[in-house]
DOPA-799926 format. One record per residue (C-alpha): x, y, z. Coordinates in steps of 0.2 Angstrom, whole numbers, padded with zeros to 4 digits, always signed. Each point is the difference from the previous one (the first is absolute). Example, Ala and Ser with C-alpha at 12.3 -4.5 7.8 and 13.67 -1.06 7.14 Angstrom:
+0062-0022+0039 +0006+0017-0003 
end
This chain:
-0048+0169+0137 -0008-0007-0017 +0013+0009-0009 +0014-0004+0010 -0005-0021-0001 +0001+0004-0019 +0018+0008-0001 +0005-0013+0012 -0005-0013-0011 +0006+0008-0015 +0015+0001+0007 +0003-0019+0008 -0005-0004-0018 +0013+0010-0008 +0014-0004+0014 -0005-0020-0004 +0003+0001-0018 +0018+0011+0003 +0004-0015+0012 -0007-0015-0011 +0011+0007-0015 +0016+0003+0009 -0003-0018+0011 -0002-0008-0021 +0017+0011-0003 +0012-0007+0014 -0011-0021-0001 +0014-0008-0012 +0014+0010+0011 -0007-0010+0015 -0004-0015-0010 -0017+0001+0007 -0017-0002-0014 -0008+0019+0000 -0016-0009+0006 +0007-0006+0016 +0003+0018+0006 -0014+0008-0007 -0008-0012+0014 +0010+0004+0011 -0002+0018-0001 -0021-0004+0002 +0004-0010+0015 +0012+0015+0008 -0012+0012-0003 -0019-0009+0006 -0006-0003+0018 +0015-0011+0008 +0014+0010-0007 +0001+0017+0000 -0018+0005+0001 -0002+0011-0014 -0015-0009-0010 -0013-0012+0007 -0005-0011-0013 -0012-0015+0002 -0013-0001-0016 +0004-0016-0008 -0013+0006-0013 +0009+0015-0006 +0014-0010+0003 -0008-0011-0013 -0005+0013-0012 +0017+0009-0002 +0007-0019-0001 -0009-0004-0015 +0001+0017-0009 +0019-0001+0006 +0000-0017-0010 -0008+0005-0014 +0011+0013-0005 +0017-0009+0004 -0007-0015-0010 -0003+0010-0016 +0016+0009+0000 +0007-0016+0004 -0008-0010-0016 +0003+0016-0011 +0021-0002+0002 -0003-0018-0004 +0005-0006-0016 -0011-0010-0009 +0013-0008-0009 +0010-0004+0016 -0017-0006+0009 -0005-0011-0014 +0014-0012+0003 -0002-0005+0016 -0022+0001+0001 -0002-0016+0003 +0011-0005+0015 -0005+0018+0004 -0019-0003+0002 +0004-0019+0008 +0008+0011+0014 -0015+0013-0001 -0012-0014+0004 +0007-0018+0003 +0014+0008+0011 -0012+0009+0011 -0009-0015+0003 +0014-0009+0006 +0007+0014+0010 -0018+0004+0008 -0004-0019+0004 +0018-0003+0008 -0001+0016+0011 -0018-0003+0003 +0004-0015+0008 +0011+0005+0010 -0007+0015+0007 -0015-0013+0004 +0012-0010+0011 +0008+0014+0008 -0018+0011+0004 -0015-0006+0009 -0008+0003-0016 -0011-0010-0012 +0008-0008-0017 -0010+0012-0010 +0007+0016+0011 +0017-0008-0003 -0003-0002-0017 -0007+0018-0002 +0018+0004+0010 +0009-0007-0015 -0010+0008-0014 +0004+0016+0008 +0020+0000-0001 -0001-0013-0016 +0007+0014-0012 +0012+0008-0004 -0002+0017-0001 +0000+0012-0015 +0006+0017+0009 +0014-0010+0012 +0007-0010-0018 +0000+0016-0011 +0007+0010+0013 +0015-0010+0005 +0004-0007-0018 +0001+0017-0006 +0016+0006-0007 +0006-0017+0005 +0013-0009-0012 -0012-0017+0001 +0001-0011-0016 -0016+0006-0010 -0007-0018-0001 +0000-0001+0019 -0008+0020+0002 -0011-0005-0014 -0006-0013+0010 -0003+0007+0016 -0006+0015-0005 -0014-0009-0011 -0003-0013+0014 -0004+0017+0012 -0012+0009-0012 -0009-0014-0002 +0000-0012+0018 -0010+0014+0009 -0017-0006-0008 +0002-0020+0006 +0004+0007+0018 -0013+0013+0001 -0015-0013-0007 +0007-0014+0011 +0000+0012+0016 -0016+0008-0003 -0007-0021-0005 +0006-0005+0018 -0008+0016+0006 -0018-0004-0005 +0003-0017+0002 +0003+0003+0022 -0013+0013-0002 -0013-0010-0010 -0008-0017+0006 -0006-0004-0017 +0017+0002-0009 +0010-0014-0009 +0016+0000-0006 -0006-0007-0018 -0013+0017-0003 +0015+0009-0001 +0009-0008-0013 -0011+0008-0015 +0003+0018+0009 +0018-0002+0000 +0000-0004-0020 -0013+0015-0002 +0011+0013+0010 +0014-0005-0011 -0007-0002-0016 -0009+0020+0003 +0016+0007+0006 +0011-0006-0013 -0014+0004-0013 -0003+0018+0007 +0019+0004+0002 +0004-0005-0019 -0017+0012-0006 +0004+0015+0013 +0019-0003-0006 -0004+0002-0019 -0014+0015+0002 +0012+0009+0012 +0014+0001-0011 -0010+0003-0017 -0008+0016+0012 +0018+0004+0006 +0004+0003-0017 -0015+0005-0009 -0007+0015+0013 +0008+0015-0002 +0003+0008+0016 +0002+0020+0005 +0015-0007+0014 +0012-0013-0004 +0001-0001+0019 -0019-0008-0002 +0006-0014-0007 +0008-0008+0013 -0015+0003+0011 -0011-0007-0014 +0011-0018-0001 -0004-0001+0018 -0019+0001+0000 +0000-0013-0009 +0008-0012+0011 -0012+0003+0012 -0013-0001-0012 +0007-0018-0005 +0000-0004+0018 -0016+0007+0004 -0010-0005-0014 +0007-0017+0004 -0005-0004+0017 -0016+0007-0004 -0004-0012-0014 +0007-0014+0014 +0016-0003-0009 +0019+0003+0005 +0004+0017+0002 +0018+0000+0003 +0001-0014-0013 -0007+0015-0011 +0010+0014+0005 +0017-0012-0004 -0007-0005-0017 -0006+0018-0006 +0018+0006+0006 +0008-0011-0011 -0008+0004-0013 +0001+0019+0001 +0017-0001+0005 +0005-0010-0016 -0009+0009-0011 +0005+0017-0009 -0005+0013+0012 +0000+0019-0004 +0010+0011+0014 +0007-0018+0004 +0012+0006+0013 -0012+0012+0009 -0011-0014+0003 +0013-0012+0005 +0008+0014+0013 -0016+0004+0006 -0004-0016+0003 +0017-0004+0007 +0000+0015+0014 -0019-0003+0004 +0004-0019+0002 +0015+0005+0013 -0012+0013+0009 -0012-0016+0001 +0012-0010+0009 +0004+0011+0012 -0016+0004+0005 -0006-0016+0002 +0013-0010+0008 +0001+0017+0012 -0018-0002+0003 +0001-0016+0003 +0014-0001+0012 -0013+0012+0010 -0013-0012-0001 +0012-0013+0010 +0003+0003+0020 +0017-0006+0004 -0006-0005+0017 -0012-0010-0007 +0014-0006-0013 +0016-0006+0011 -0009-0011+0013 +0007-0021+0002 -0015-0006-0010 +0001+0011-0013 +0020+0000-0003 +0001-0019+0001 -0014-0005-0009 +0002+0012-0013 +0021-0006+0001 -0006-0018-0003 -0012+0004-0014 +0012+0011-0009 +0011-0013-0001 -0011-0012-0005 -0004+0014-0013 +0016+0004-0006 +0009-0018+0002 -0014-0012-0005 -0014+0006-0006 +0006+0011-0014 +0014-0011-0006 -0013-0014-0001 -0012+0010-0009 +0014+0006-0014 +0006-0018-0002 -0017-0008-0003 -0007+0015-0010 +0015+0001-0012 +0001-0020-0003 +0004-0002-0019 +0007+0017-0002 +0014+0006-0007 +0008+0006+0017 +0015-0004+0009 +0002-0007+0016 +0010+0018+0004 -0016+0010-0009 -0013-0009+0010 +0011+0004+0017 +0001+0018-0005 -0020-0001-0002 -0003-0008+0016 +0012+0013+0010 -0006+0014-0010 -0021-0001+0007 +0000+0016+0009 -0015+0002+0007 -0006+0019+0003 -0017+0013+0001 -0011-0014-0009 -0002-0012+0015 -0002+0012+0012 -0011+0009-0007 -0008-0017-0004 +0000-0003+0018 -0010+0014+0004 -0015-0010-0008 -0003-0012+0015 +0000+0016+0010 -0014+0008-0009 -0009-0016-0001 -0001+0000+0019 +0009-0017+0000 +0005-0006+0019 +0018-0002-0006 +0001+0015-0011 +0012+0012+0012 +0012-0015+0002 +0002-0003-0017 +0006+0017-0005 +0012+0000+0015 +0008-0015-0007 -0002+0004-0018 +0008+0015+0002 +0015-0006+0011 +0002-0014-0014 +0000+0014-0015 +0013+0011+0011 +0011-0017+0000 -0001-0004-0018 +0005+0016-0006 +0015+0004+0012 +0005-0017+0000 -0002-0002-0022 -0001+0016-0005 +0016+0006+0008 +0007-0017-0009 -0006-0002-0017 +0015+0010-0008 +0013-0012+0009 -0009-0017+0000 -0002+0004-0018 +0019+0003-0003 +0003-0015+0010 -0011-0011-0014 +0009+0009-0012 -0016+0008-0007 +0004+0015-0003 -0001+0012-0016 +0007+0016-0005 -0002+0014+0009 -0017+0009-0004 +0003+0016-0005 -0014+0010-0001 +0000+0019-0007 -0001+0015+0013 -0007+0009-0015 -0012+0004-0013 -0004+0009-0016 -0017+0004-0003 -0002+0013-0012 -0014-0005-0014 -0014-0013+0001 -0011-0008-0011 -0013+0006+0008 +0001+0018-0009 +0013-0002-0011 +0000-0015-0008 +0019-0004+0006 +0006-0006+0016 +0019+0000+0008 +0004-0016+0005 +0014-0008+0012 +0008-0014-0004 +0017-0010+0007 +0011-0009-0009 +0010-0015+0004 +0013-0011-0005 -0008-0012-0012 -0008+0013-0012 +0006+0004-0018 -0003+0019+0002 +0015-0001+0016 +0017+0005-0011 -0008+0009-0012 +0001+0019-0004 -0017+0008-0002 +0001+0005-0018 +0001-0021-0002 -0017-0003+0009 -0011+0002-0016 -0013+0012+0010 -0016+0006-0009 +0003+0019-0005 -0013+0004+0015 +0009-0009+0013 +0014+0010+0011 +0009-0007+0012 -0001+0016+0010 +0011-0004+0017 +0010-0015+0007 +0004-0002+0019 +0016-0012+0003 +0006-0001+0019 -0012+0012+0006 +0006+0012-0014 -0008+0009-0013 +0009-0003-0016 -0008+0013-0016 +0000-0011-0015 +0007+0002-0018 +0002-0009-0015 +0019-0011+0006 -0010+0000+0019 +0006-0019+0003 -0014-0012+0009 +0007-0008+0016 -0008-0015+0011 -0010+0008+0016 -0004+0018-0011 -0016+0006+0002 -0009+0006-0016 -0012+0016-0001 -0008-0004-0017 -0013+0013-0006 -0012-0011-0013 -0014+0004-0011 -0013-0013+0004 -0003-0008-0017 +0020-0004+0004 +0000-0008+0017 -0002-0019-0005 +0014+0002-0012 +0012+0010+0009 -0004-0014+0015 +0005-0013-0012 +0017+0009-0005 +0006+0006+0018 -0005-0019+0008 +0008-0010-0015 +0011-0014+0009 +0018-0002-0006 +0002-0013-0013 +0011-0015+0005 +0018-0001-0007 +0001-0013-0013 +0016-0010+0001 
end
């Protein structure tokens, strides 16, 4: 019987997976965010749907929540650009903690009107869906034509608002739970988590990528799985020392994922497919953890109605408007912002805390939470695309490779294939390749163009969109850098 609880379990597992993937495959035919129905699916398959799986540990709920987080974070901050974050850190950071001020005390308030519940409870209500979410943003915005300034900006705001929302629900938490808490001893533990995390991250950031690319390994397929640890050893290391450890796990991303990285696009693959996997298990797991009879009752569907519109409609635009005050955004940008708060896994897995802290309120909170999360994304997420066209904020189309060529790394040889796509505004686009002025140990060994592979020669002309396979000697890679992402000189008339 032992071993037939196993294969069953080993095969719900493997049938989960087969669905979450296809469900992610048919999500933008539907226009429907993946996340919704991985929900869903969770929700169809636990105690009030169909049976097959009772789930009710908010711990384990919890733990997977966290880890889940953990990995979508870093495989989120390692795509980032630092370049592209950089320009937009400061109104993005004003919306990672100003923003969720706002948007906590506005809904907190209002759940305290609408609950028989204290103004601390309410407040500790508002903490919980004060963020937006990292997984919910990255997932929707991906493969999106968004203007980069606008994904920049959400994306950044994401990675980083999770750390105000956490501290300030578990703050309201101890402060309900402990007599002898004030509001004002937390103000130096909010600086501390913050200062550790982001201090940690940048340390754990540097060391993993100097390890990355200084320790030979036996299996390039260990490299990926050694980027990993040390996410979580930025994020454990972290909230052991009492900082920030998602704040950490963002910040080390970002600097690994900007760094020169040997067997780049293993790691990045990996961490791509591992992040996906994440998802789906989570949000699957936690669409178990929700009973649907417990969901869909009067209270919950109005209150939770009101709130999300308060959420949505108030609270979120005012917290854009007042965080971005003296920043170079548009009226249509800041509009775009507000609409574009998805909110997602972080707060309800955040609104598992009350639950475990025995807190009278707990079970109703997550009830709503969840109903408010299941709103935001089906009513924004299915919108972003459109309301984004509609403000005339959108860029070109992303067009990201299906492909890969990783032949040689500088891990063992000293040399390194390395991808790169052209566009409009660069010199090399025009030119033949014999006119590129290559170092003699620089090939350019295959271009893609619309989904094509093209074998280059010497009259091979560059085109806009091509994807280059250069294979490059180390000691050449800054200044074959420089040569392929020279700009275009201006026309003098």
């Amino acid at each position: 019987m032992e071993t037939f609880g196993i294969d069953a379990f080993v095969l719900l597992g493997g049938l989960l997976l087969i669905c979450g993937v296809i469900v992610a495959k048919f999500s933008n035919r539907l226009g429907l965010p993946s996340l919704v129905l991985f929900i869903l699916v969770g929700m169809i398959i636990g105690s009030d749907g169909l049976g097959i799986v009772y789930f009710d540990s908010v711990n384990t709920a919890q733990l997977i929540g966290i880890v889940a987080l953990v990995i979508i974070l870093f495989e989120g901050g390692m795509q980032t650009k630092w370049a592209t974050v950089r320009s937009v850190a400061m109104p993005s950071l004003s919306l990672a903690t100003l923003g969720v001020l706002f948007t906590s005390g506005i809904v907190g308030y209002t759940a305290y009107l609408i609950f028989d519940v204290t103004l601390l409870e309410g407040l500790l209500f508002g903490a919980i869906v004060g963020s937006t979410d990292a997984a919910a943003v990255f997932a929707v915005l991906k493969e999106r034509n968004i203007k980069a300034k606008m994904g920049a900006t959400l994306e950044a705001e994401s990675g980083t608002n999770d750390p105000m929302a956490v501290f300030l629900t578990l703050s309201f938490i101890e402060l309900i739970s402990i007599d002898n808490s004030t509001i004002w001893s937390l103000v130096p533990s909010f600086f501390l988590q913050m200062s550790l995390g982001l201090v940690l991250g940048l340390v754990i950031g540097k060391f993993a990528s100097f390890a990355l690319n200084r320790i030979k390994l036996e299996s390039s397929g260990l490299y990926p799985i050694f980027s990993l640890a040390f996410a979580m050893l930025a994020y454990s290391v972290t909230a052991f020392t009492g900082g920030s450890g998602f704040l950490a796990v963002y910040v080390a991303a970002l600097v690994i994922g900007n760094s020169e990285l040997t067997y780049r696009y293993s790691i990045f693959q990996f961490n791509e497919g591992f992040a996906w996997m994440a998802q789906i298990l989570m949000f699957m797991i936690l669409g178990l953890l929700v009973f649907p009879a417990q969901l869909f009752t009067s209270q919950i569907i109005i209150s939770g109605l009101v709130l999300s519109v308060v959420l949505i409609f108030v609270a979120r635009p005012a917290a854009v408007y007042l965080s971005t005050i003296g920043m170079k955004y548009t009226n249509k940008e800041k509009l775009f912002v507000s609409w574009a708060g998805l909110r997602g896994a972080v707060p309800i897995v955040l609104a598992t805390f009350p639950i475990v802290a025995n807190l009278e309120n707990g079970q109703l909170f997550f009830n709503v939470v969840f109903f408010i999360v299941l709103t935001s994304t089906l009513l924004q997420g299915s919108t972003i695309s459109s309301v984004a066209r509609m403000l005339n904020l959108t860029g070109p189309k992303k067009d990201t490779p299906h492909h890969s060529i990783e032949l040689i790394s500088i891990g063992k040889a000293n040399a390194e294939m390395v991808q790169f796509q052209t566009n409009k505004d660069l010199a090399l686009v025009g030119k033949k390749l014999h006119e590129l002025n290559l170092p003699n140990e620089v090939t350019i060994s295959a271009i893609v163009r619309d989904e094509e592979l093209i074998t280059p020669y010497g009259e091979t002309e560059i085109k806009a969109g091509d994807f280059l396979y250069i294979l490059v000697a180390t000691k050449h890679k800054e200044k074959v850098r420089k040569i392929i992402e020279a700009k275009k000189q201006p026309e003098v008339v």
